[in-house]
C-alpha positions as CSV (number, residue, x, y, z in Angstrom):
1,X,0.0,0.0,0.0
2,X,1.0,3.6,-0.7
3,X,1.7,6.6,2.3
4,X,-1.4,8.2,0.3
5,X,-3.6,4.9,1.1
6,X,-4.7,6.4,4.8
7,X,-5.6,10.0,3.4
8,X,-8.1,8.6,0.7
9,X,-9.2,6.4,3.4
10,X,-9.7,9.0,5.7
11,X,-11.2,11.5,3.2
12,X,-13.5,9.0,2.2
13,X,-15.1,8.9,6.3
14,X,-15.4,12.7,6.2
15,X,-17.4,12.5,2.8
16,X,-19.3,9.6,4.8
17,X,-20.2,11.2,7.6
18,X,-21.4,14.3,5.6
19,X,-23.3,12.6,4.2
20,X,-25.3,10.5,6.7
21,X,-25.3,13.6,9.0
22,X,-27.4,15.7,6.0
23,X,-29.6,13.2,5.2
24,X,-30.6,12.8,9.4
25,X,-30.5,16.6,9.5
26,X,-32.9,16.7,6.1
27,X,-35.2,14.0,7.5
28,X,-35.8,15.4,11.7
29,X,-39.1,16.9,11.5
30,X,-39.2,18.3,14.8
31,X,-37.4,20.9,16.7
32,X,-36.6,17.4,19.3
33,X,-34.9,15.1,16.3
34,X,-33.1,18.4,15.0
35,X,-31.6,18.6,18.2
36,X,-30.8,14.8,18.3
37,X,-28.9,15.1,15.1
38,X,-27.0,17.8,15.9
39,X,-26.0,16.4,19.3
40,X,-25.0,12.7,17.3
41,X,-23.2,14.8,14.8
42,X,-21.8,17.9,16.2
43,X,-22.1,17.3,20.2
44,X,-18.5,18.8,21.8
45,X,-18.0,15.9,23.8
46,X,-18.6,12.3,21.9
47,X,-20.3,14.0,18.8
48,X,-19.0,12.1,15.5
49,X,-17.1,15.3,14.1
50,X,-15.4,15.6,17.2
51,X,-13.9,12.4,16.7
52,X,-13.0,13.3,13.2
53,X,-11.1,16.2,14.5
54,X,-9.3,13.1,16.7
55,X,-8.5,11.5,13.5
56,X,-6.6,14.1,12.0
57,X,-4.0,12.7,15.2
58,X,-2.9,9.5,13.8
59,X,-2.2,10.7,9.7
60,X,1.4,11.4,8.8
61,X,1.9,15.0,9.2
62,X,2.2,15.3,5.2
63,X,-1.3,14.2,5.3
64,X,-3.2,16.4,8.1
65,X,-3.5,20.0,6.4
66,X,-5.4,18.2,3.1
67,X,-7.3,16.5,6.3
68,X,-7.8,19.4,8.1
69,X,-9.2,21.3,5.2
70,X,-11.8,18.6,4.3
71,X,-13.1,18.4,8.1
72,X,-13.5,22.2,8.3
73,X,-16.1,21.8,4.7
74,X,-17.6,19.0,6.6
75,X,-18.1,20.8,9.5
76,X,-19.0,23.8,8.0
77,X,-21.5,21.7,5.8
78,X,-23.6,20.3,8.6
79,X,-23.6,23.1,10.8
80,X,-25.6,25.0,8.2
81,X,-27.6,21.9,7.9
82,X,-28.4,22.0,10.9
83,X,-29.2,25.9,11.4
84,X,-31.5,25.2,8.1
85,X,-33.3,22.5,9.7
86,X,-33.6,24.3,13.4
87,X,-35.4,27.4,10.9
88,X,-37.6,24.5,9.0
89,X,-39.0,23.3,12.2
90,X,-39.4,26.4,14.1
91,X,-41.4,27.9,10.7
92,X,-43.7,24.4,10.9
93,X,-44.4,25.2,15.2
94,X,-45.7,28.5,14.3
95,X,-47.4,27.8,11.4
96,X,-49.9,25.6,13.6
97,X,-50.7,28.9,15.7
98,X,-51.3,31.2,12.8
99,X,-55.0,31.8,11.5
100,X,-55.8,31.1,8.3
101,X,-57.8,33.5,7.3
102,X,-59.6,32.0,4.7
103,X,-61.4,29.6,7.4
104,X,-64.4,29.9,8.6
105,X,-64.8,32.2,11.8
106,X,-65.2,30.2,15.1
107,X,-67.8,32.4,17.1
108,X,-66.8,33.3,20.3
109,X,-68.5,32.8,23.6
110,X,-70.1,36.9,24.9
111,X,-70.9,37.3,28.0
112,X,-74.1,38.9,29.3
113,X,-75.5,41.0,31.5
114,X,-76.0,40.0,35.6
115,X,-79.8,39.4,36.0
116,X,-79.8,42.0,38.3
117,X,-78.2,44.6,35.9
118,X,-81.1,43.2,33.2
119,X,-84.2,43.9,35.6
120,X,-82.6,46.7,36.4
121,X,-82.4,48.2,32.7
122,X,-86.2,46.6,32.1
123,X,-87.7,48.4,34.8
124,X,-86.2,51.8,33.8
125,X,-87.3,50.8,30.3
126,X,-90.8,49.9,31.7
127,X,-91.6,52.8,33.8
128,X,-90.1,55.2,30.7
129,X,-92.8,54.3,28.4
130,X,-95.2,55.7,31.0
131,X,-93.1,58.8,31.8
132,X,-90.5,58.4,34.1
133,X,-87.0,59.6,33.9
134,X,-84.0,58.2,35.4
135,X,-82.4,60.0,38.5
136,X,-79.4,59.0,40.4
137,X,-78.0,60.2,43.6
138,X,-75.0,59.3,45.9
139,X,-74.4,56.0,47.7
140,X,-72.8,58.0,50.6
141,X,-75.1,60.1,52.1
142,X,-75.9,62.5,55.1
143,X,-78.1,62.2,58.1
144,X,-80.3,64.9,57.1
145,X,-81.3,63.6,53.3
146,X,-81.8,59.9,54.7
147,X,-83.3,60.7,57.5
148,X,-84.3,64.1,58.2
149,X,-86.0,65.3,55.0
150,X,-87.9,62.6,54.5
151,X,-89.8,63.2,58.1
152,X,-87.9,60.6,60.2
153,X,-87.8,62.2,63.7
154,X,-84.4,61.9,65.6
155,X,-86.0,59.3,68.0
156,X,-87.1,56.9,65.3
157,X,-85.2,53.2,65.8
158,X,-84.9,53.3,62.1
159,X,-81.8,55.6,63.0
160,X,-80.2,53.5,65.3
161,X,-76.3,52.9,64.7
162,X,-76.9,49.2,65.1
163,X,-79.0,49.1,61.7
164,X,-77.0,51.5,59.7
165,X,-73.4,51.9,58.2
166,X,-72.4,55.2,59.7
167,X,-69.0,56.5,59.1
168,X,-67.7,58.9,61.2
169,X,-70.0,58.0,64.5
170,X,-66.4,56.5,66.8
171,X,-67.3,54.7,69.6
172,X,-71.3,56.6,69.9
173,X,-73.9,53.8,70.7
174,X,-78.0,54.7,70.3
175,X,-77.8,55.7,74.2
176,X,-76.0,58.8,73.5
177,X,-78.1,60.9,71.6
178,X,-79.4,61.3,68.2
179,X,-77.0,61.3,65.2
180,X,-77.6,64.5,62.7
181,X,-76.3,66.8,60.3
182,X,-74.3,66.4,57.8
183,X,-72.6,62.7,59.6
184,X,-72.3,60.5,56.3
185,X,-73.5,57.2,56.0
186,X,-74.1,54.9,53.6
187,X,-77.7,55.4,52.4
188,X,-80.4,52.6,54.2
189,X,-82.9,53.7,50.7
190,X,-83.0,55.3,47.5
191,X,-85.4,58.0,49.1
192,X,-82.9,59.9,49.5
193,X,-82.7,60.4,45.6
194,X,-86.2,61.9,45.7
195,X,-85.2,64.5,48.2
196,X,-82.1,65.6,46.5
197,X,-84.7,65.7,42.9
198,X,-86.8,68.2,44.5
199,X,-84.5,70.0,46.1
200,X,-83.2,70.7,42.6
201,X,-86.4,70.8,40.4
202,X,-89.7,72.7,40.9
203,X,-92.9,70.8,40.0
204,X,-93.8,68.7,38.2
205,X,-91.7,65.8,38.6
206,X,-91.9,62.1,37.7
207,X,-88.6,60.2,38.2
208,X,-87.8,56.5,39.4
209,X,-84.2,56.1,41.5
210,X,-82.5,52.5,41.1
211,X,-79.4,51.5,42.9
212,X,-78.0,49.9,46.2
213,X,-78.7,50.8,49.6
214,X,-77.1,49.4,52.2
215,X,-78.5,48.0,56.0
216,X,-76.5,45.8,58.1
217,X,-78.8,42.6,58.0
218,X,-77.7,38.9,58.6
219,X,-77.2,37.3,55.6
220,X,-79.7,34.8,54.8
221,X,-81.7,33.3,52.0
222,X,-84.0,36.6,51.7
223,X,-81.3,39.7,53.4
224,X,-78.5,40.8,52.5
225,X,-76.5,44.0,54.2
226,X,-76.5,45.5,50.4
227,X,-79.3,45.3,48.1
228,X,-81.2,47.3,45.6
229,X,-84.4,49.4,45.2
230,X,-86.2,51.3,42.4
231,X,-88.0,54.2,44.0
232,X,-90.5,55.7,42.1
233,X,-91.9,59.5,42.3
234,X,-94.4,62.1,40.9
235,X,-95.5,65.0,42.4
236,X,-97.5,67.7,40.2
237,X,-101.1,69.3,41.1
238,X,-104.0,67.1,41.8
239,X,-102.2,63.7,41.9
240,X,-104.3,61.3,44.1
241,X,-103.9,57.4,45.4
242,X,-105.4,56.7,42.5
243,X,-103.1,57.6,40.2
244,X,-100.4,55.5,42.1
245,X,-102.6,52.7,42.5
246,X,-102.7,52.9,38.4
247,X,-99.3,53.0,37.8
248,X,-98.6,50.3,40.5
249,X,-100.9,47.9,38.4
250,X,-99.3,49.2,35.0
251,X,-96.5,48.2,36.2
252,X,-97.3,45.1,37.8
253,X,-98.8,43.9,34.0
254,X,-96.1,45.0,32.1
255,X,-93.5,43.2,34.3
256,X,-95.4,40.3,35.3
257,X,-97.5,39.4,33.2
258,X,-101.9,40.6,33.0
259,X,-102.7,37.8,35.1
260,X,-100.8,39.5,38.3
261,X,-103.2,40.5,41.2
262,X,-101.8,43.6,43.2
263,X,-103.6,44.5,46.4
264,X,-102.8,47.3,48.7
265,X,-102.6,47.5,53.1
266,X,-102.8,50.0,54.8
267,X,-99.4,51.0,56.9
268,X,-97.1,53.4,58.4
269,X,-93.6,55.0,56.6
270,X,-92.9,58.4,58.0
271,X,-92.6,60.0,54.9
272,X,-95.8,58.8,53.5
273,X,-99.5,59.6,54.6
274,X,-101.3,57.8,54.1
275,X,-99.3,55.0,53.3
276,X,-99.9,51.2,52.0
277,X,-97.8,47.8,51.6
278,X,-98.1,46.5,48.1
279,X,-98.8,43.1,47.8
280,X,-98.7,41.3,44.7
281,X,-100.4,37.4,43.4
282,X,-99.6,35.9,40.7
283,X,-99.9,32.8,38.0
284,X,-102.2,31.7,39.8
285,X,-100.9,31.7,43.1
286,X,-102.2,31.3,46.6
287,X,-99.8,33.2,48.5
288,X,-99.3,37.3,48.3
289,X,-95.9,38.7,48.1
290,X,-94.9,41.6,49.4
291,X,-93.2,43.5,46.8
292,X,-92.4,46.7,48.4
293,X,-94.0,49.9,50.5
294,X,-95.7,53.2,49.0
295,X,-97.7,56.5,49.7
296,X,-98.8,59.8,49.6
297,X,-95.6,62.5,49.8
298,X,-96.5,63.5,53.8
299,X,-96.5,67.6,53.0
300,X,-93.8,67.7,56.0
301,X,-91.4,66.2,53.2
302,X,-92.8,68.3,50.7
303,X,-92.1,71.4,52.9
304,X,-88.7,70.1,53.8
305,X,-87.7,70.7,50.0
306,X,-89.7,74.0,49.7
307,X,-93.0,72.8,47.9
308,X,-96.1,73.7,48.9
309,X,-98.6,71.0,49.9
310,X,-101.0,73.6,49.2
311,X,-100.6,73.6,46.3
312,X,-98.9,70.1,45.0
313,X,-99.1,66.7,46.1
314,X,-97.6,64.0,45.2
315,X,-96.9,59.7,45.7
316,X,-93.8,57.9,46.0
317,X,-93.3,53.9,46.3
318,X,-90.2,51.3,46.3
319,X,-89.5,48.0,45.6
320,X,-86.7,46.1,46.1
321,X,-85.2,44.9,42.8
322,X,-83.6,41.5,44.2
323,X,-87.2,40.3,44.8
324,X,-88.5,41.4,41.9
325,X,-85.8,39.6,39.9
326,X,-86.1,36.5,42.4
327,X,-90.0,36.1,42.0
328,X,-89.8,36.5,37.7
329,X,-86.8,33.7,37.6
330,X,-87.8,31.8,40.5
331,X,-84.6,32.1,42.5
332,X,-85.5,30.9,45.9
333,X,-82.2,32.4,47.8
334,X,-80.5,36.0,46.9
335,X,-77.4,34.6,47.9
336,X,-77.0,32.8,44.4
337,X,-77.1,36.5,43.0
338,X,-74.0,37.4,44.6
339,X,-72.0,34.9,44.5
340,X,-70.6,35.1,40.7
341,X,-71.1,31.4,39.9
342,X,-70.9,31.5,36.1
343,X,-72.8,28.1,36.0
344,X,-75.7,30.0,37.7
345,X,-75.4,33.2,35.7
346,X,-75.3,31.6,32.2
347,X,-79.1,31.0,32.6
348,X,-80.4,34.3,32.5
């Protein structure tokens, strides 16, 4: 054999191993057999090029630079290779996450609105076709437009601290006095609203006030510490019982259907006289439900906000909004309203 018999023999592996490490480079079709090739072929520690470079040890030293410059186009080969087949596979990955815009759509799932936040929108809808407007007031109130403006005398237990969120009352307790002015609390009804209305706006006036009102109850199936009301209000000349006892039973229709029964019972509210509970029967039903309380403006309220019960009068009534949305979906505890259980939600 000649001296040139271990070069050819040797240039012959490198040519080899290009070979089978293009084709396993050309054929790895994920970013995991990419990485298998390349550690097989070009790993530092027992990769095969690496023990090419090894051979280049054992040729005569006439023999290693024609050596040394076929390993460096091998190695040079499959490292592009490889950086071409890394590229291929990463292209394919994202190519699965990409739309394709010439698919059809997949709609997506909306959300809705809270049942609350519905009969809430249908009632101002309701009581708008018949003439109401919307009026709004703040959640954090004072003493005098919860309590005092609307007739509620200073001795009245509906002022006690124990049933209402005062908040800047310290360590007072019911014994010391009666709590006035301008202390703020957070309101116990939306009556408030009514008084801050005509405060601002000379007769007539025909507004409904929605929103949450606040008393500190134990929680049960039926009470909550924060709930909602719609209160409802007209005051102009010459308006009777009557005409609240219509729009009562309008309303009633509309919202629960024309075979609702609404009765009304006599009661007391100090900023109603006379005043009645409203009561309400129906699909047949055998037991009443009391929906909420109502009245005649007491002309001390209408003098509070400088009318004239002389020459106005006016009604007023509220209904709590949780029960109203409990009775029309037959929800049996207002707990389940609160709770933001999607499972419960999605039915409405």
């Amino acid at each position: 054999m000649t001296a040139a018999d271990p070069l050819s023999t040797a240039l012959a592996e490198l040519d080899a191993l290009r070979d089978a490490g293009l084709s396993a480079l050309e054929l790895a079709s994920t970013p995991e057999r990419v990485e298998a090739a390349r550690v097989e072929f070009l790993g530092q520690k027992n990769g095969r090029v690496k023990s090419a470079q090894e051979r280049i040890k054992t040729l005569d030293p006439s023999a290693r630079k024609a050596y040394g410059q076929r390993f460096n186009a091998v190695k040079g080969d499959l490292e592009s290779a490889f950086e071409a087949a890394r590229l291929r596979v990463e292209r394919k990955t994202d190519d699965r996450g990409r739309i394709d815009v010439t698919l059809p759509g997949v709609r997506p799932r909306l959300g809705h609105r809270h049942p609350l936040t519905q009969t809430a929108e249908e009632l101002i809808d309701l009581f708008g076709r018949i003439g109401f407007e919307v009026a709004r007031g703040p959640e954090v109130e004072d003493v005098r437009h919860n309590f005092d403006a609307l007739n509620i005398p200073p001795s009245h237990p509906a002022r006690d601290p124990l049933d209402n969120f005062y908040l800047a009352v310290g360590e007072r307790t019911s014994g010391e006095g009666p709590i006035g002015g301008d202390v703020p609390m957070l309101r116990s009804q939306t009556s408030t609203v009514q008084i801050r209305v005509m405060e601002a706006q000379k007769p007539p006036v025909r507004v409904i006030a929605i929103g949450r009102v606040y008393r500190p109850d134990t929680v049960d199936a039926t009470h909550s510490f924060m709930f909602h009301q719609v209160e409802g209000l007209m005051v102009d000349r010459g308006v009777t019982m009557a005409d609240l006892k219509s729009v009562l039973r309008l309303f009633a229709r509309a919202y629960l259907g024309r075979d609702v029964t609404i009765r009304f019972r006599p009661s007391f509210f100090p900023f109603t006289e006379p005043s009645v509970e409203v009561d309400m029967l129906w699909h047949g039903g055998h037991r009443w439900v009391e929906m909420g309380g109502a009245g005649m403006v007491d002309p001390n309220v209408l003098r509070a906000v400088g009318y004239d019960p002389e020459e106005v009068t006016g009604f007023a009534f509220g209904l709590g909004i949780e029960r109203l949305c409990m009775r029309r979906h037959a929800i049996d505890d207002i707990r389940l309203l609160y709770q933001n259980d999607v499972r419960f939600l999605r039915q409405f």
